[in-house]
Chimera marker file (.cmm) of the C-alpha trace (Angstrom):
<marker_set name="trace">
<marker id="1" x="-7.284" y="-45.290" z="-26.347" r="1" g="1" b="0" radius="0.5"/>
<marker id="2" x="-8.329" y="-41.925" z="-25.805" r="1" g="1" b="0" radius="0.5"/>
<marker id="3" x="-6.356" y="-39.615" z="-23.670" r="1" g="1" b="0" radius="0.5"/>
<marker id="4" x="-8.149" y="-38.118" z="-20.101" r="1" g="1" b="0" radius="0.5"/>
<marker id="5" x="-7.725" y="-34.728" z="-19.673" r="1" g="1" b="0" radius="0.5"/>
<marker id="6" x="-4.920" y="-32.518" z="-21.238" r="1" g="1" b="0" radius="0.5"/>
<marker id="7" x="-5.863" y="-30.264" z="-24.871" r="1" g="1" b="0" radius="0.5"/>
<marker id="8" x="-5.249" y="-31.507" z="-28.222" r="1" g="1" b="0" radius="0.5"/>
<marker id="9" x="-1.819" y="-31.187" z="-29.907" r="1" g="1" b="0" radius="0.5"/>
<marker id="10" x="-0.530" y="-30.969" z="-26.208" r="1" g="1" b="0" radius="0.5"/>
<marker id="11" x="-0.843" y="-26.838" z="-26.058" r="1" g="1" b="0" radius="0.5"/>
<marker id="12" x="-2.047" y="-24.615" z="-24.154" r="1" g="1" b="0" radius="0.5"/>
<marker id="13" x="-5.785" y="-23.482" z="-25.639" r="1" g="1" b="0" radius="0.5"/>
<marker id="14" x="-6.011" y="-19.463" z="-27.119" r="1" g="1" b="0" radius="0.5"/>
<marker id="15" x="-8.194" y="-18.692" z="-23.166" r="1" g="1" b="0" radius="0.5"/>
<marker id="16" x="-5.502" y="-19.515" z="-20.976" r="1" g="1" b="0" radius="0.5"/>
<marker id="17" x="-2.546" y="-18.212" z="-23.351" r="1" g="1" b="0" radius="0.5"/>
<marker id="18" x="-4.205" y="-14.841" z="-23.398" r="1" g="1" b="0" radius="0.5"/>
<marker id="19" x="-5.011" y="-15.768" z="-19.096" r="1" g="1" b="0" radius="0.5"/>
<marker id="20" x="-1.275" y="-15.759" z="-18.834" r="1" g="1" b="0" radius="0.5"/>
<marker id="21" x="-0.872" y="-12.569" z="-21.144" r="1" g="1" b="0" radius="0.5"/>
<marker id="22" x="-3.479" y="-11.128" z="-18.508" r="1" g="1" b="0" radius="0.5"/>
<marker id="23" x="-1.507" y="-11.874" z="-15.572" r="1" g="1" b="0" radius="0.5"/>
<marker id="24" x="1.680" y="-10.608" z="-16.905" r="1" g="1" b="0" radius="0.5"/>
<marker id="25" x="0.339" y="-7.284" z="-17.627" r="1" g="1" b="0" radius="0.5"/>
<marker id="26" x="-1.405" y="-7.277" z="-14.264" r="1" g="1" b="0" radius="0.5"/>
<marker id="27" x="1.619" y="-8.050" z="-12.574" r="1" g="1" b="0" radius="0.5"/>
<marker id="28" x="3.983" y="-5.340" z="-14.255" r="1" g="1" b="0" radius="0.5"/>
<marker id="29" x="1.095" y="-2.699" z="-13.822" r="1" g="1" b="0" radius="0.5"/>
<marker id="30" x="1.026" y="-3.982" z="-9.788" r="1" g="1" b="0" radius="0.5"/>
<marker id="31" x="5.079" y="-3.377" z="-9.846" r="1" g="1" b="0" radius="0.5"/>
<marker id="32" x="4.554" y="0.413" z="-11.263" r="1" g="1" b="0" radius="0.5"/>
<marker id="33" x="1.504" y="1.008" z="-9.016" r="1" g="1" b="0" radius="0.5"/>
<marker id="34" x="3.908" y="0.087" z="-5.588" r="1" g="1" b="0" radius="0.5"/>
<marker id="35" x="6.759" y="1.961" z="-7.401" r="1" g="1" b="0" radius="0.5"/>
<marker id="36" x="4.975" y="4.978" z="-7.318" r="1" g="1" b="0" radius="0.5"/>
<marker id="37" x="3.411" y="4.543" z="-4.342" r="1" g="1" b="0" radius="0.5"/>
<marker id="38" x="6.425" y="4.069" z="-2.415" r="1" g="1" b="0" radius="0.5"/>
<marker id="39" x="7.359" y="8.053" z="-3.968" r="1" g="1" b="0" radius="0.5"/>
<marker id="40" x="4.700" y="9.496" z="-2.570" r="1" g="1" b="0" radius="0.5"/>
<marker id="41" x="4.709" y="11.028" z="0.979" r="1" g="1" b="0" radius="0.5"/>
<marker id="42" x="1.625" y="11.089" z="3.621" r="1" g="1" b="0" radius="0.5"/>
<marker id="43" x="1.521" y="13.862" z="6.640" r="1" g="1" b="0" radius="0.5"/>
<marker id="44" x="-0.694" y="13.668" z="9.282" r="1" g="1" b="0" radius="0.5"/>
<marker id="45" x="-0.588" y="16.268" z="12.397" r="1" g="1" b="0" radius="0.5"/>
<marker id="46" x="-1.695" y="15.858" z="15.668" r="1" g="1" b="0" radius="0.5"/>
<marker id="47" x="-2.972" y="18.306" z="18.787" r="1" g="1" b="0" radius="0.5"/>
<marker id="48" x="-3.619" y="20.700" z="16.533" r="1" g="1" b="0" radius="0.5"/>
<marker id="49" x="-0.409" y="20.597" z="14.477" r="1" g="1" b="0" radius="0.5"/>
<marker id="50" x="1.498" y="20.697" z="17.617" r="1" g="1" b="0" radius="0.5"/>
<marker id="51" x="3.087" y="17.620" z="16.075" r="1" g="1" b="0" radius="0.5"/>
<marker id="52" x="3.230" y="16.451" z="12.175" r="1" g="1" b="0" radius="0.5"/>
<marker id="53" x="4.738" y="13.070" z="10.898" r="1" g="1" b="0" radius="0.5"/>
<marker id="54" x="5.566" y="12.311" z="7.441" r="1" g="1" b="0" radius="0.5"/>
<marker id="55" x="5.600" y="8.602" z="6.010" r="1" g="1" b="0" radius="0.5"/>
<marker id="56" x="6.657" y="7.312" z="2.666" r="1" g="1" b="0" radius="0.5"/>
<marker id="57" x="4.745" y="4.923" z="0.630" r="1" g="1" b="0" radius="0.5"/>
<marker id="58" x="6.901" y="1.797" z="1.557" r="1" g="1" b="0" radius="0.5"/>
<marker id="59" x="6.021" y="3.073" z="5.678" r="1" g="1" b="0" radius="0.5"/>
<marker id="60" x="9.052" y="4.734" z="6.638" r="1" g="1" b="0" radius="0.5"/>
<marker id="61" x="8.855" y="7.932" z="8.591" r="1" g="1" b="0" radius="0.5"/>
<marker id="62" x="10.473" y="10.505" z="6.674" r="1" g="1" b="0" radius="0.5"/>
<marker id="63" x="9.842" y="13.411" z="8.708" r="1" g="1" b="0" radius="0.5"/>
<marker id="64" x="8.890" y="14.650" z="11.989" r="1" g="1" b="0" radius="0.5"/>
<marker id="65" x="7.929" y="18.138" z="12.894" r="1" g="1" b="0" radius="0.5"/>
<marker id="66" x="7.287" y="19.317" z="16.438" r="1" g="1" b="0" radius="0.5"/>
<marker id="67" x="5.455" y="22.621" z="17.164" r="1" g="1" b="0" radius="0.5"/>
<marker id="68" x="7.710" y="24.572" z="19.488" r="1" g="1" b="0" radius="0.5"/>
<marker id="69" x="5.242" y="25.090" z="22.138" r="1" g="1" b="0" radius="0.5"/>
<marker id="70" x="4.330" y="21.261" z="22.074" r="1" g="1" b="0" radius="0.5"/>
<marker id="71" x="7.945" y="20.741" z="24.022" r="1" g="1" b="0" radius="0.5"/>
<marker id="72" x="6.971" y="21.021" z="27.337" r="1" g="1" b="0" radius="0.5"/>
<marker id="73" x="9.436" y="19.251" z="29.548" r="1" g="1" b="0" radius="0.5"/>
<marker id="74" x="7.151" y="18.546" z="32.461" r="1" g="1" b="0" radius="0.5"/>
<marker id="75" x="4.568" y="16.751" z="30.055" r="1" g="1" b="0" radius="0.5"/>
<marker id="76" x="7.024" y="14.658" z="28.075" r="1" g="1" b="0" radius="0.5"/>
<marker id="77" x="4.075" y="11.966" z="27.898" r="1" g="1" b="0" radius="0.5"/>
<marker id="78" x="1.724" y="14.117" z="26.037" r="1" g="1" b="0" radius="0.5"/>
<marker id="79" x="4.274" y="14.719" z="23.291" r="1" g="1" b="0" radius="0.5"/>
<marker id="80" x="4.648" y="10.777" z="23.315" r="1" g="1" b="0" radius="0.5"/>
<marker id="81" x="1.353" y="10.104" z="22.747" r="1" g="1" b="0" radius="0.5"/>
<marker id="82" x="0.941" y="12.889" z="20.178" r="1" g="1" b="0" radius="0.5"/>
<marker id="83" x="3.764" y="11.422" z="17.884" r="1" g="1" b="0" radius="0.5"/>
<marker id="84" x="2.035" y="7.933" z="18.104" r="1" g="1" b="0" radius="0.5"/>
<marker id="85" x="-1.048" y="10.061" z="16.844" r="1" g="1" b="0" radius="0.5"/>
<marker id="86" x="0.500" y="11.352" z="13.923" r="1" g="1" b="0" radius="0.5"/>
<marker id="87" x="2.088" y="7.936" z="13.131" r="1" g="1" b="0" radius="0.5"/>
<marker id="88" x="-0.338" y="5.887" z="13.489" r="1" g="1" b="0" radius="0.5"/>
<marker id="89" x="-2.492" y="8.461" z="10.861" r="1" g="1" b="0" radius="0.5"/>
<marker id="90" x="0.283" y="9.060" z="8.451" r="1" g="1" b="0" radius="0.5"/>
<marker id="91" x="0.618" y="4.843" z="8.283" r="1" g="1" b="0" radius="0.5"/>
<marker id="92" x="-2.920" y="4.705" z="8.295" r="1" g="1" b="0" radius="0.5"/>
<marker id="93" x="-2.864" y="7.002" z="5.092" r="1" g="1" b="0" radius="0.5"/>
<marker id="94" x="-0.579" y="5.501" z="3.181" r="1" g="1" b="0" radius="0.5"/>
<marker id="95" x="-2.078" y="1.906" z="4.090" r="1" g="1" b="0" radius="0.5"/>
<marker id="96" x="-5.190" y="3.087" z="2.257" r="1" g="1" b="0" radius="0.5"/>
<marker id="97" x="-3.589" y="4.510" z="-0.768" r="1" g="1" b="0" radius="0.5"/>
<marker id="98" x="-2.156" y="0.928" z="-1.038" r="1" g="1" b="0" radius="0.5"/>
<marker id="99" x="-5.258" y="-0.745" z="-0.821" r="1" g="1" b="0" radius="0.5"/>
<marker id="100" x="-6.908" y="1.751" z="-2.986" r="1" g="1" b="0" radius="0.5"/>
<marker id="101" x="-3.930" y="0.594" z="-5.611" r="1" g="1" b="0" radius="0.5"/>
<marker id="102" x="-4.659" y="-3.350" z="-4.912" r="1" g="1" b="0" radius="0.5"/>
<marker id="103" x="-8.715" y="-2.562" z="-5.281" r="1" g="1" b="0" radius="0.5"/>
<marker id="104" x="-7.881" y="-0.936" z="-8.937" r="1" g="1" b="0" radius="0.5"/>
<marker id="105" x="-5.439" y="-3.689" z="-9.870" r="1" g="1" b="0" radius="0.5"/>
<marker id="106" x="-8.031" y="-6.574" z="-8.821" r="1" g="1" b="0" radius="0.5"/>
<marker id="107" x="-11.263" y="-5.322" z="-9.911" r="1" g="1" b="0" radius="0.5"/>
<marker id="108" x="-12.541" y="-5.120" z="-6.255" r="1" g="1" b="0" radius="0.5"/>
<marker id="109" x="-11.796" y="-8.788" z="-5.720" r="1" g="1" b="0" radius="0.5"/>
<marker id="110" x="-9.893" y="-7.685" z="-2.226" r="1" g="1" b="0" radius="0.5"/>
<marker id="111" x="-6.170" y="-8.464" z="-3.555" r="1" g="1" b="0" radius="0.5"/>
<marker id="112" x="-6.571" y="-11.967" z="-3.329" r="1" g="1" b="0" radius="0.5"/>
<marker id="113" x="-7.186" y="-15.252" z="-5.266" r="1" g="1" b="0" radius="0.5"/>
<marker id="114" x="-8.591" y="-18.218" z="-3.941" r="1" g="1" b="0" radius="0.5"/>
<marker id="115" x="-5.806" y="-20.383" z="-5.509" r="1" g="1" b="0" radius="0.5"/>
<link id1="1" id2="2" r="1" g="1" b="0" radius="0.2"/>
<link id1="2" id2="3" r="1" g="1" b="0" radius="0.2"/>
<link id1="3" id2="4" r="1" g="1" b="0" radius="0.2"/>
<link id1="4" id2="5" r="1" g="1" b="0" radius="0.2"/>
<link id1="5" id2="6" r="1" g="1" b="0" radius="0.2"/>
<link id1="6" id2="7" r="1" g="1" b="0" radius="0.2"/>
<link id1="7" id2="8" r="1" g="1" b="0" radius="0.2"/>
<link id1="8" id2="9" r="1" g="1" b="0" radius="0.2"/>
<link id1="9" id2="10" r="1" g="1" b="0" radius="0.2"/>
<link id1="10" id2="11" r="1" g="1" b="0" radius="0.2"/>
<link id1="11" id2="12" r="1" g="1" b="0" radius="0.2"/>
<link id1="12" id2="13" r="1" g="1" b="0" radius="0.2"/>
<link id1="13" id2="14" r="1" g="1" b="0" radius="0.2"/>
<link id1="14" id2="15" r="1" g="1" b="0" radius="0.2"/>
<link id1="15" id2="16" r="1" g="1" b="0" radius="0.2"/>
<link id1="16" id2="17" r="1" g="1" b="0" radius="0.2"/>
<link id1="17" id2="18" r="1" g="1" b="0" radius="0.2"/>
<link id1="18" id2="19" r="1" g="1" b="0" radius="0.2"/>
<link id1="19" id2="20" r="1" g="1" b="0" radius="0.2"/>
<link id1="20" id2="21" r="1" g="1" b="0" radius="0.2"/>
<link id1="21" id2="22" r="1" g="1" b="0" radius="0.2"/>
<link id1="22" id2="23" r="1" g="1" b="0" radius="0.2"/>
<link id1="23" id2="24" r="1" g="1" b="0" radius="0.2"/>
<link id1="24" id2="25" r="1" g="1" b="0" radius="0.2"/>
<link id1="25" id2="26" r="1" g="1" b="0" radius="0.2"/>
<link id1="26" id2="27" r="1" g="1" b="0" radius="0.2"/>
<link id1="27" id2="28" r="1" g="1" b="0" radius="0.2"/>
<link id1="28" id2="29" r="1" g="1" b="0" radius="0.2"/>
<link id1="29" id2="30" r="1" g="1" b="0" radius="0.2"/>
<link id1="30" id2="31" r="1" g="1" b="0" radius="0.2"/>
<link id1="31" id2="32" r="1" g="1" b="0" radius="0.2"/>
<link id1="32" id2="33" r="1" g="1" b="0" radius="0.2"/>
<link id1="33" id2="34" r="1" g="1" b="0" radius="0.2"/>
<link id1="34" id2="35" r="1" g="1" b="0" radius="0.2"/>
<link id1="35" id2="36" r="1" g="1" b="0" radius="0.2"/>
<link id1="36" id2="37" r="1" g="1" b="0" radius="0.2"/>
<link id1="37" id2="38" r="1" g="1" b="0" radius="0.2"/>
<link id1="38" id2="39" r="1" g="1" b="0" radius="0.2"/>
<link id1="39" id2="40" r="1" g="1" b="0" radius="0.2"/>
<link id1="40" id2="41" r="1" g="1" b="0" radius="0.2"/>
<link id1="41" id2="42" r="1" g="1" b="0" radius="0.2"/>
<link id1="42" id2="43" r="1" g="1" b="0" radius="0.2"/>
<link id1="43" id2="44" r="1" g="1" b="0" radius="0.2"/>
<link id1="44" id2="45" r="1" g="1" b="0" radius="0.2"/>
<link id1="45" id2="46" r="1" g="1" b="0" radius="0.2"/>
<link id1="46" id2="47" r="1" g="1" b="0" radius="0.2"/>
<link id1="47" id2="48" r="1" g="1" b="0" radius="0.2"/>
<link id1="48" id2="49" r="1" g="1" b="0" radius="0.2"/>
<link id1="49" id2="50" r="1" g="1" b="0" radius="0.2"/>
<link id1="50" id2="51" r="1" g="1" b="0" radius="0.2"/>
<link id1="51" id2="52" r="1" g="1" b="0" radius="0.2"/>
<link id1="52" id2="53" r="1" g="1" b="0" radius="0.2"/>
<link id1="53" id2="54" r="1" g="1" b="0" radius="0.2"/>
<link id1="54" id2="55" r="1" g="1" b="0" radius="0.2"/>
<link id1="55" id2="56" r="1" g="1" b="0" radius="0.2"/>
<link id1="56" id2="57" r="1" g="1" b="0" radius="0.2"/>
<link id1="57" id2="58" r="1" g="1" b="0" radius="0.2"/>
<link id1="58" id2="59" r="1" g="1" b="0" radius="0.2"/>
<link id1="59" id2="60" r="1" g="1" b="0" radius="0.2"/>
<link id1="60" id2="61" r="1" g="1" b="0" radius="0.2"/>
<link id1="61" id2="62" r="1" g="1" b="0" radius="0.2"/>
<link id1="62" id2="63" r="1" g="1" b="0" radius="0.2"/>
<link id1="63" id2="64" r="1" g="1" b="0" radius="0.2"/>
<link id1="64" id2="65" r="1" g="1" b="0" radius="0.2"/>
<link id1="65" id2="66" r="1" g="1" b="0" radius="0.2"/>
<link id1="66" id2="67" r="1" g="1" b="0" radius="0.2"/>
<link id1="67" id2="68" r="1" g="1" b="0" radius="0.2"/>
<link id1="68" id2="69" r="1" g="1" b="0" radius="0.2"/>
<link id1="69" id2="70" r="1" g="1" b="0" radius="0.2"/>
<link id1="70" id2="71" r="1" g="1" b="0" radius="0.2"/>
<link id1="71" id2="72" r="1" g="1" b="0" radius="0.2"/>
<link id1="72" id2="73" r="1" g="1" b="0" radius="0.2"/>
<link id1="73" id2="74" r="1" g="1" b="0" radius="0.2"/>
<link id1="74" id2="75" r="1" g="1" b="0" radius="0.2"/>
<link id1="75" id2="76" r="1" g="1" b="0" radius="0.2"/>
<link id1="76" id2="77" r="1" g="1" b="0" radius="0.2"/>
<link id1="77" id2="78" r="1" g="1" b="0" radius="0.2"/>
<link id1="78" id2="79" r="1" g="1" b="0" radius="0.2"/>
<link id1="79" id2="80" r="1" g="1" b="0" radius="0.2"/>
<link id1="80" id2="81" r="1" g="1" b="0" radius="0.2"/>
<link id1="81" id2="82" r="1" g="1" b="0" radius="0.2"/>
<link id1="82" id2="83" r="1" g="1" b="0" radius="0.2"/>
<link id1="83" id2="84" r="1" g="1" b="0" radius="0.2"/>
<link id1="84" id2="85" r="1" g="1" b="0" radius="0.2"/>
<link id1="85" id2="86" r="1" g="1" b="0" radius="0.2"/>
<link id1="86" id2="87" r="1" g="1" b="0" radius="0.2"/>
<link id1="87" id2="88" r="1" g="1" b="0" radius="0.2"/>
<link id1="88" id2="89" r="1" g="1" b="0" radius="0.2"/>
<link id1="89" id2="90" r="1" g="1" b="0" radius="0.2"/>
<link id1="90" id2="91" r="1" g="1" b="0" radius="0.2"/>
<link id1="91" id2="92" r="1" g="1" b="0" radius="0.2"/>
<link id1="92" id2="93" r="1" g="1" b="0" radius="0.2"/>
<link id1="93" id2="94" r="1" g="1" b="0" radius="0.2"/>
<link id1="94" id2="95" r="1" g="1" b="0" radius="0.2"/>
<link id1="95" id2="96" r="1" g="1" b="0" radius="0.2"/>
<link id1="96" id2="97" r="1" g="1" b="0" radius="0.2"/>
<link id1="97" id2="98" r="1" g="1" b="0" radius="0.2"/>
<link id1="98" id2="99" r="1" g="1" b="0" radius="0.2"/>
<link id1="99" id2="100" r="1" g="1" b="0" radius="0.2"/>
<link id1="100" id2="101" r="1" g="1" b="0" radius="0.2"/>
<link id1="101" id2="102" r="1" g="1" b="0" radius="0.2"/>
<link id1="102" id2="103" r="1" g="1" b="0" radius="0.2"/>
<link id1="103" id2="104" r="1" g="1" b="0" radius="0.2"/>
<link id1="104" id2="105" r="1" g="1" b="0" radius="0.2"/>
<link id1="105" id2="106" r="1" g="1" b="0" radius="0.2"/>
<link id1="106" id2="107" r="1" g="1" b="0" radius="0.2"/>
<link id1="107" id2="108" r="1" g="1" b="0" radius="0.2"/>
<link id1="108" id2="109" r="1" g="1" b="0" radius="0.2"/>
<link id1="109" id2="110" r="1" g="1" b="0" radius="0.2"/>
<link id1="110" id2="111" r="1" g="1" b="0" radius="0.2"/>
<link id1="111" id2="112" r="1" g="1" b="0" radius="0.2"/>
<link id1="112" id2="113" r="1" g="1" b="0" radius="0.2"/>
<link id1="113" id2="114" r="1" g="1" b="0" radius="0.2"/>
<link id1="114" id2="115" r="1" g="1" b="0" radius="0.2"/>
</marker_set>
């Protein structure tokens, strides 16, 4: 009776044993890539460098600078909104440095797998 589906000798063909090798070697060069992305630092400024924000890799905010003359106590809500700037651009930064990572890792396939 012949067997349905499965390789001969029960093993795993050469393809997908050097498939899995692939993967492997993927996935440790993925690690490194995020480790050294997470030591790098993005800075974005708003108002004109009134106020500058510096993010880490991993998205924390490492740093905020504030231009003295950007502390104006009657327009606390323009300094709000000026931080949010620089957050939102510093993120925004380091968000693309991280896809730029995933797009070198995956060939351009988006970072994903169908499966």
């Amino acid at each position: 009776m012949a067997k349905r589906g499965g390789f001969p000798g029960g093993g795993m063909p050469g393809n997908m044993s050097n498939l899995m090798k692939q993967a492997q070697r993927m996935q440790r060069q993925m690690e490194e890539s995020q480790k050294e992305l997470e030591t790098k630092e993005f800075t974005a400024s708003a108002g004109g460098g009134a106020v500058e924000v510096t993010v880490s890799g991993s998205k924390e905010v490492l740093r905020v600078k504030l231009a003295e003359d950007a502390v104006d106590p009657e327009d606390i809500e323009m300094l709000q909104d000026l931080i949010v700037a620089a957050v939102n651009e510093a993120m925004h930064q380091a968000e693309e440095a991280s896809a730029a990572i995933m797009n070198k890792m995956t060939g351009g396939f988006g970072g994903g797998f169908p499966f």
